[in-house]
N, C-alpha and C positions, 0 to 999 in steps of 0.2 A: 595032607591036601586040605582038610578042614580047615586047619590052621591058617593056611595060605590062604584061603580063602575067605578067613575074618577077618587078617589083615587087609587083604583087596579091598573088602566092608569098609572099613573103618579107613581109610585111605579117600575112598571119594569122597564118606560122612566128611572129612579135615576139608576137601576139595570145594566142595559144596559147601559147606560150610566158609569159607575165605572168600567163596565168590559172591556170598552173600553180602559179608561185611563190605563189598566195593559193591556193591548196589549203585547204577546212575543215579544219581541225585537228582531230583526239579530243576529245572530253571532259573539260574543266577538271579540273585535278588539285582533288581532294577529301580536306581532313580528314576524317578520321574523328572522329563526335562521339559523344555518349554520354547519354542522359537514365535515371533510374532513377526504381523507386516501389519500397516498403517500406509492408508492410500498417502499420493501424492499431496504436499501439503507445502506452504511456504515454514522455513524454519526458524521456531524463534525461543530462545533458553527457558530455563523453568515452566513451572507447573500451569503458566499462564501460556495462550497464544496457540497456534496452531499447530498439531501433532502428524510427523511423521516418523517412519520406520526411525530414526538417528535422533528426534525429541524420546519416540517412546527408551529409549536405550539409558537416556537420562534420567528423564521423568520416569519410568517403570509404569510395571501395569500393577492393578492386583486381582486377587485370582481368588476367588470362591471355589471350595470342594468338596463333594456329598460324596460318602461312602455308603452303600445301602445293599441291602442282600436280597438281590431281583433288581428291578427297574428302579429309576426315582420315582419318587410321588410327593404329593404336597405335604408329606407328613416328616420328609426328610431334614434336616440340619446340615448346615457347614461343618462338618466333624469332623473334615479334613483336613482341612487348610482355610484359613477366614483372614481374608483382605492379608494374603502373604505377598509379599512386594516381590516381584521380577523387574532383572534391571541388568543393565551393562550388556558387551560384548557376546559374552555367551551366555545372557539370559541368568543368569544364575539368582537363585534364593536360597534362602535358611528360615527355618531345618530343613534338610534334606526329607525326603518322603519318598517312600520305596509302595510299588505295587502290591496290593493285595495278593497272594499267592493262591486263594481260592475262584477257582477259574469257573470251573462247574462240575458238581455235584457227580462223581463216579470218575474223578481224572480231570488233572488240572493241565498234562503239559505230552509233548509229544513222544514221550519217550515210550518202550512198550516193553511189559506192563506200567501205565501211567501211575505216576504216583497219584493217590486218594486224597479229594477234598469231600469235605458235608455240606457245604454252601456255595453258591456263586456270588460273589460278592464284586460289587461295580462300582466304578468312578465317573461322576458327571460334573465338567467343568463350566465356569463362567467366569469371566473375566472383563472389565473395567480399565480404563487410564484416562486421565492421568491420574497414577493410585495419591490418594490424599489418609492421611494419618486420623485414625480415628478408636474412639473408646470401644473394644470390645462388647461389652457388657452393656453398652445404650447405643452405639451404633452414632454418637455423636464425631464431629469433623474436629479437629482443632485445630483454633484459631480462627475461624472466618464465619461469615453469615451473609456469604454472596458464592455463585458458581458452586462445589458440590460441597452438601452440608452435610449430609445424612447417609449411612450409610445402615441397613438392616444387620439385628447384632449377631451377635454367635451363639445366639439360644434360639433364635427366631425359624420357626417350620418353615416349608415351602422355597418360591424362589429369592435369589440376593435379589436388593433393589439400591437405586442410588436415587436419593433425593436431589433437585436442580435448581440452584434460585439465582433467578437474570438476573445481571446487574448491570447499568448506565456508565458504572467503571470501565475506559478502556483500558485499562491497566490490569484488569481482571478480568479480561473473558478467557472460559475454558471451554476446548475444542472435544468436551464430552464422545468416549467412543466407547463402544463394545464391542464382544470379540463373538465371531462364529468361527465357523465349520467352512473350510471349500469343498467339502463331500467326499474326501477322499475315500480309499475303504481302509478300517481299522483292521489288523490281524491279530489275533492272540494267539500263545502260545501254545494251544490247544489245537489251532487252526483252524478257529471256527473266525470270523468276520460280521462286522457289521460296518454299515454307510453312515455314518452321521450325513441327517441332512443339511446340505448345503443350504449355506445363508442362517445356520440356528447353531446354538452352541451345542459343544462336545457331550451328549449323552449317555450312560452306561458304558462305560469305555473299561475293558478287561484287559490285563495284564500282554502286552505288546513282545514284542519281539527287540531284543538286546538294541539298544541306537534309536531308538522310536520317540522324537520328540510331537510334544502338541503344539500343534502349528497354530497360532491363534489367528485369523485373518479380522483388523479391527474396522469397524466403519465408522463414522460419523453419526449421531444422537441428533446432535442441535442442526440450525439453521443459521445460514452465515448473511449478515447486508453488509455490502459495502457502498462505497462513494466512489464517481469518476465525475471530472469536468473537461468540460469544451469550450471554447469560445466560437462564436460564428459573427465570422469580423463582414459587416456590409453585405452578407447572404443571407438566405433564409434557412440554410440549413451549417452542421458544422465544418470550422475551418475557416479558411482566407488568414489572412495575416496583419498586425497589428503593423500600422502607419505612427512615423516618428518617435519613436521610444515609449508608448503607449502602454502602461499596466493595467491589467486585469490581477486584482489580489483576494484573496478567502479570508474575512475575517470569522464568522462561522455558520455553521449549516445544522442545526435539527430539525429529526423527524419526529414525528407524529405518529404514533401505529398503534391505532386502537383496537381495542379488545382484544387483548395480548394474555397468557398467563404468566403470572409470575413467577410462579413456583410448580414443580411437577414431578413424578416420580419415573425414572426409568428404570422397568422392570428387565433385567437380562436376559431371562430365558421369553426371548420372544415368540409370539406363534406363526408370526409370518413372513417369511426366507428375507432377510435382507434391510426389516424394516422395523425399526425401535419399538419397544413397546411401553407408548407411553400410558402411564397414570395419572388419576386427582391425588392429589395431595394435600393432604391435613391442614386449613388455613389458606389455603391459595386463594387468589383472590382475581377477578378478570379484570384489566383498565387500559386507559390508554398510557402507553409505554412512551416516554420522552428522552429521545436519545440525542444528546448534542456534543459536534466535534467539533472543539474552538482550541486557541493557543496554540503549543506545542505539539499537539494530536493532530494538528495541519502539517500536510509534506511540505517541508522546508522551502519547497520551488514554488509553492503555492502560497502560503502564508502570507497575510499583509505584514506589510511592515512600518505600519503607523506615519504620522503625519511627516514624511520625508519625499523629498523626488522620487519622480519613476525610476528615472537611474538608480536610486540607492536601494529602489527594491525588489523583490527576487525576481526570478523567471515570467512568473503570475503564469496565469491561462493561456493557453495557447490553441493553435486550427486544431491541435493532435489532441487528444485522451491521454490526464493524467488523474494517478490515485490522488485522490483529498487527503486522505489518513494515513496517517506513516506506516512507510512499511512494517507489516508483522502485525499490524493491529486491526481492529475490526469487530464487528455487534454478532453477537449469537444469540437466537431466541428458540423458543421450544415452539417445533414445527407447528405450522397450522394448515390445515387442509382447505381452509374457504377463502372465500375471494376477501383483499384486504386491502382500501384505500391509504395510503399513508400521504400526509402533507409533508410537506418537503418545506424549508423556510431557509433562504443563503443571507447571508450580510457580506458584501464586497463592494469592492472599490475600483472604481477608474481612476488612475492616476496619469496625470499630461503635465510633464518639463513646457516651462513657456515663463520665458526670463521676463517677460513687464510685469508678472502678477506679482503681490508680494509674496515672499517667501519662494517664488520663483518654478509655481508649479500650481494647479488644479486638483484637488481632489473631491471625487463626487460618488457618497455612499446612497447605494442601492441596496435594499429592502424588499425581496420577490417572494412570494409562497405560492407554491401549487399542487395541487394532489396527484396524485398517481396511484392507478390500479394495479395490483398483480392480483390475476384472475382465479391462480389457484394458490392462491396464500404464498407459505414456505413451507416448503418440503423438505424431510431432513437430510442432511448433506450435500445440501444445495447454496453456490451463491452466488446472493441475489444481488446483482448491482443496481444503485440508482444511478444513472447519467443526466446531471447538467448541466443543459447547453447554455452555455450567457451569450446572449444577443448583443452584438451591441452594432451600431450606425455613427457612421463618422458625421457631426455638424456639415452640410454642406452650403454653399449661398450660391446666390446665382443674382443678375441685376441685368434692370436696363435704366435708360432715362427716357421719361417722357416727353411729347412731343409738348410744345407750345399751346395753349387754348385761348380760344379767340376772346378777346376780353371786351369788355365797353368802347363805346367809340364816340370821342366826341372832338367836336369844333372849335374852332376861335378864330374871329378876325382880328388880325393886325397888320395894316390897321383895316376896317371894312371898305369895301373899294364902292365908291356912288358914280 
C-alpha cells in the first residue's frame, strides 16, 4: 500500500510538473501599426501642395517615438523610432517595432496568474507630414532651404519639433500637418485604459490589444491665401456680362503682407486640443512678405495673352468667381493672430476687337492697388481668399444739336429809296 502510494506521489509530481512546462504564455508580441486621416484637401502629387488622406499615402508621414518608464517628461529622447517614414496603402514602415511587453509592475497581461513585470514601460507618439529626409545626428532636411528645413535630431531631450521657412515659391509651398488624438480610449492588455486627449498627440500609450492600430488624425500647421476674380460689367457690384467679344485678362497680381514671420518652429506635442504650437526660431526675422502670381501660376482661362485680339484671348474675367492660380497651388504662411492689412496690386487688360484701329483691336492696361483688412489675421488651417472685383463701364455717348443763336444784325440799302 505504501508503495502504491509513492507511485500515486510521484505520478501527480510528473502531472504537475508537464502542466507547468505549458504554462500560458504573455501576450503575442505585437507590431506596432499605424492608420492616418488628413482633412479634406484639393489633390496634388509630391511633397509639394496640398495634403489629404491619398497625398499623405504617398508622401508618408514621419513619426517620432519616446519610450520611457512612467510617463513622458522633458527629459525623454526619440529612442524609438526618429522620423521613420509611414507610407502606402496599409500604412506600412521599416523596422518593424513590437510593443514594450512590460505593462505594469506586478503583471503585465490578463491571464491569471499574470505573467510578472518590474517596470511599466510606455510609448508616446508624434507625428509630422509631409515626412521630408533628414540627417539624424543634426536634424538637418536635405536638399532644400524653403518649407520644412529642420527637423530636432535623435539625441535631442524633450518634444520633436519641425523648423518652417515660407517661401514666395509657388512651386514649393507645403501644406505642413500634425497628427493628434480623436480621444478615443486606449486598452492594454492588462485591461487597464487610458483617453488620450483629443485634439493632442498619443501619450503613454501601453501595450494594446492584438489588431490595435494608431490612428493618427492630421490637421493643418500653416495658413493658406488664395486669389479669386470677378468682373462687374456696368454694375456697382459683381457680374453682368461682357458686350461684343470684350476681354478682361490677368497679367499679374501681388500682395503685400507685412509683418509676416519668416521662419518658425512647430512644436508637435501641442498644449492646446487642436491648435499648433507654434515657436521663435533661431534667426527669424519679421517683414513685409511679397507674394506675386504672374505667368503660367495664372489659370489658363485668366491669363492675358499679350498683344493679340480679344478673340485670340482666353476666357478672361467673367460676372462669375474664378481661381487666379492654377489649380493645386496657393501661399501658406505661419498663422498670425492680429489684424493684418495686406495691399493687393493687379495688372490687367481690356482687350476690344474693332477692325479700323491698326492691328485691329484696342488694348488698355490697368494698374490698381488696394488694401484690405482681415481682422483677425490667419488662423491656422484656414483659407483665406482675396476676391477681386474689376469694375469696369462701357464708353457710352449721348448727343444733341444746338439751336441757332441770334447773331448781329445789320442793314443795307440797295439802292436807298428818297
Amino acid at each position: 500500500m505504501k508503495k502504491i502510494m509513492t507511485i500515486a506521489a510521484l505520478a501527480a509530481l510528473v502531472l504537475a510538473s508537464c502542466a507547468k512546462n505549458e504554462i500560458e504564455r504573455p501576450e503575442i508580441d505585437e507590431p506596432i501599426a499605424f492608420a492616418a486621416y488628413s482633412g479634406k484637401a484639393l489633390t496634388k502629387a509630391g511633397a509639394y501642395g496640398e495634403e489629404t488622406t491619398d497625398a499623405l499615402k504617398t508622401n508618408g508621414f514621419g513619426v517620432f517615438a519616446y519610450q520611457t518608464t512612467g510617463d513622458y517628461s522633458a527629459s525623454a529622447t526619440p529612442n524609438f523610432m526618429y522620423n521613420t517614414l509611414v507610407s502606402g496603402d496599409s500604412w506600412t514602415y521599416s523596422p518593424i517595432k513590437y510593443w514594450p511587453n512590460q505593462i505594469q509592475a506586478g503583471g503585465t497581461d490578463s491571464q491569471n496568474p499574470k505573467a510578472q513585470a518590474y517596470e511599466a514601460d510606455k510609448v508616446s507618439f508624434f507625428a509630422y507630414a509631409p515626412r521630408v529626409a533628414a540627417t539624424a545626428s543634426t536634424g538637418n532636411v536635405t536638399g532644400t532651404d524653403e518649407g520644412i528645413i529642420k527637423l530636432t535630431t535623435n539625441a535631442t531631450a524633450g518634444d520633436p519639433k519641425v523648423t518652417y521657412k515660407v517661401t514666395d515659391n509657388l512651386d514649393k509651398q507645403v501644406d505642413l500637418l500634425w497628427a493628434v488624438s480623436n480621444g478615443a480610449t486606449w486598452t492594454n492588455v492588462a485591461g487597464g485604459t487610458n483617453t488620450p486627449t483629443s485634439g493632442k498627440p498619443y501619450l503613454n500609450l501601453q501595450k494594446p490589444a492584438i489588431g490595435t492600430a494608431i490612428h493618427f488624425y492630421f490637421k493643418h500647421a500653416l495658413a493658406q491665401l488664395n486669389l479669386k476674380a470677378v468682373a462687374a460689367y456696368n454694375q456697382t457690384t459683381a457680374g453682368g456680362t461682357a458686350k461684343n467679344g470684350v476681354k478682361i485678362t490677368i497679367a499679374s497680381v501681388e500682395l503685400t503682407v507685412p509683418g509676416m514671420t519668416d521662419k518658425a518652429v512647430l512644436n508637435l506635442n501641442n498644449t492646446t486640443a487642436n491648435t499648433p504650437l507654434w515657436e521663435a526660431a533661431d534667426g527669424a526675422t519679421t517683414e513685409d512678405l511679397t507674394l506675386t502670381v504672374s505667368g503660367d501660376n495664372i489659370h489658363a482661362d485668366l491669363k492675358d495673352g499679350g498683344a493679340v485680339t480679344a478673340a485670340s484671348q482666353p476666357a478672361g474675367v467673367t460676372g462669375s468667381e474664378h481661381d487666379v492660380i492654377v489649380a493645386g497651388k496657393y501661399f501658406t504662411v505661419i498663422p498670425k493672430a492680429t489684424s493684418t492689412t495686406v495691399n493687393v496690386k493687379v495688372t490687367y487688360y481690356v482687350t476690344t476687337d474693332d477692325a479700323d484701329l491698326v492691328g485691329g483691336y484696342s488694348r488698355v492696361e490697368n494698374v490698381i492697388s488696394r488694401d484690405i483688412t482681415f481682422a483677425s489675421g490667419f488662423a491656422a488651417g484656414t483659407k483665406n481668399t482675396i476676391k477681386m472685383i474689376l469694375g469696369v463701364s462701357e464708353v457710352k455717348f449721348e448727343a444733341e444739336v444746338s439751336d441757332w443763336a441770334v447773331g448781329a444784325n445789320g442793314e443795307v440799302n440797295l439802292p436807298v429809296n428818297s
